[in-house]
Phi, psi and omega in degrees: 000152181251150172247160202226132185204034181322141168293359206262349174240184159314128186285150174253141212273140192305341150306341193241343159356320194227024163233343192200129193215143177322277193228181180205135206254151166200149208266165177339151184143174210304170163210109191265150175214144180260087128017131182309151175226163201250183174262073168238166202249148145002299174317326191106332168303108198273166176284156155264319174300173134325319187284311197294319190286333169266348156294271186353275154002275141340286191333287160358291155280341179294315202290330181285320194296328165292301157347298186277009184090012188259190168191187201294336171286012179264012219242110208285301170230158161199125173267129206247104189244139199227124173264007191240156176247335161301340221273336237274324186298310185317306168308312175284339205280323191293332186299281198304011208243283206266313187257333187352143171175143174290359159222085173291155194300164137316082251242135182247138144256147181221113153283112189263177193270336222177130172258168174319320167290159152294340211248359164296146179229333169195166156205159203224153202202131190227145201229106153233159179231112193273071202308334173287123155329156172274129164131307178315126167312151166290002196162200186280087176268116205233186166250136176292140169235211175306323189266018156288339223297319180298311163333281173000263226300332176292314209288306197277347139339307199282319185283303217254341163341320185284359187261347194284318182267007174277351168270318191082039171187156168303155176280172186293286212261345148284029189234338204306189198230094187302328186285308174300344159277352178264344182271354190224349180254185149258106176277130164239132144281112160285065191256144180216167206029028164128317181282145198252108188287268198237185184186147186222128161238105193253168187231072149353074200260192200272313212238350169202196173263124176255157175260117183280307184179154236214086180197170222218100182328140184307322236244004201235337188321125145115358182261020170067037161292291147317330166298337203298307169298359183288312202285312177316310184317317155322299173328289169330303200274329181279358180256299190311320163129011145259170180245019166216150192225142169208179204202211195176142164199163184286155194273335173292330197297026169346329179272333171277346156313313178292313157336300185286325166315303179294334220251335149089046184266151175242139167292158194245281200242172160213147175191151190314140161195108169060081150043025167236215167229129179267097183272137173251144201223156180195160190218134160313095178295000000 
């Protein structure tokens, strides 16, 4: 998809860039529409505040966009409807939190007198379009070999690097031994036009698949690549013949922790690690 910002109308002013753009042209492909969603949580429980109902919301729609195999670059408009008109500085800043992307959707806010809930504060509601066939890669997907292993090791330096001052240390898969994990594990690597987008290193155990790591070039973040590789991965494990895919991340890593929630892994365990916490998630195939 393209984004369309012509000079012929009002330039949209540079705080808002990377939440909003007139329109966004997209070429034929699957097209999904998302039914407003409310802040309500899995439980049926609805939030009280603004913010929680609209993360929640947002939860929401990412969880449908994955369902169809998509993700927030696929998502051409959305629209925000608000009953509070104060809510609107509260809107933007989680929108620069959570959807922010250099060619953002098209995006309506509308403050209404009322929602279908009483107890609604906001809903949000999207419109994507996947332009890759379903199923099609985003680019090449192979198996790794030994003379891949120096990519490997920059691409995952590079993806886990923001984490080194939320620990006070490198994570655990940038110190790993890439050449002895590619002779024993299964790797798959994404690439297209020469550059190595993302990569999944999974493990084949006796009752399920473990996901070794999980990681996504900086420069590739928010265009559903990682989901994309979660769902091979899926694949993968449901071909080998299990029914369970499970991981580990750290509990500071919040935004993968969260990844994975949405992605519809449950935590399991929590236990002490290196002076942090080791969340362990596992998901049902």
């Amino acid at each position: 998809m393209t984004i369309l910002n012509p000079p012929t109308i009002w330039t949209v002013p540079e705080p808002f860039r990377t939440i909003y753009t007139h329109a966004r042209q997209a070429s034929t492909g699957r097209t999904l529409f998302v039914s407003g969603q409310f802040g309500v949580a899995p439980d049926g429980r609805m939030h009280e505040d603004f913010a929680d109902q609209l993360g929640q919301a947002m939860d929401n729609v990412e969880a449908l966009l994955a369902a169809a195999g998509m993700g927030l670059a696929d998502v051409a408009r959305a629209t925000f409807f608000l009953t509070r008109a104060g809510d609107l500085p509260m809107l933007g800043q989680v929108r620069r939190a959570r959807w922010a992307s250099d060619a953002p959707a098209a995006v309506t806010v509308i403050v209404v007198a009322g929602l279908a809930r009483p107890d609604a504060l906001v809903e949000v509601e999207v419109t994507a379009v996947a332009t890759d066939p379903a199923g099609r890669a985003p680019g090449t997907l192979r198996s790794a070999t030994k003379e891949d292993v120096p990519r490997i090791e920059a691409l995952v330096r590079a993806a886990y690097a923001k984490w080194i001052p939320v620990i006070g240390r490198e994570p655990v898969p940038m110190i790993a031994d890439y050449a002895l994990a590619v002779r024993v594990n299964r790797f798959g690597l994404l690439e297209r036009d020469g550059s190595l987008l993302a990569l999944i290193e999974t493990i084949p155990r006796a009752d399920h698949l473990w996901v070794e790591n999980l990681a996504v070039a900086p420069a590739r973040r928010g265009q559903g690549l990682g989901r994309w590789m979660l769902q091979r991965a899926e694949d993968d494990g449901r071909a080998l013949g299990h029914t369970m895919m499970r991981l580990v991340t750290n509990q500071a890593f919040a935004g993968n922790v969260e990844f994975y929630r949405r992605a519809g892994f449950a935590v399991e365990r929590e236990e002490p690690f290196r002076g942090g916490v080791a969340v362990y998630l596992g998901k049902v195939l």
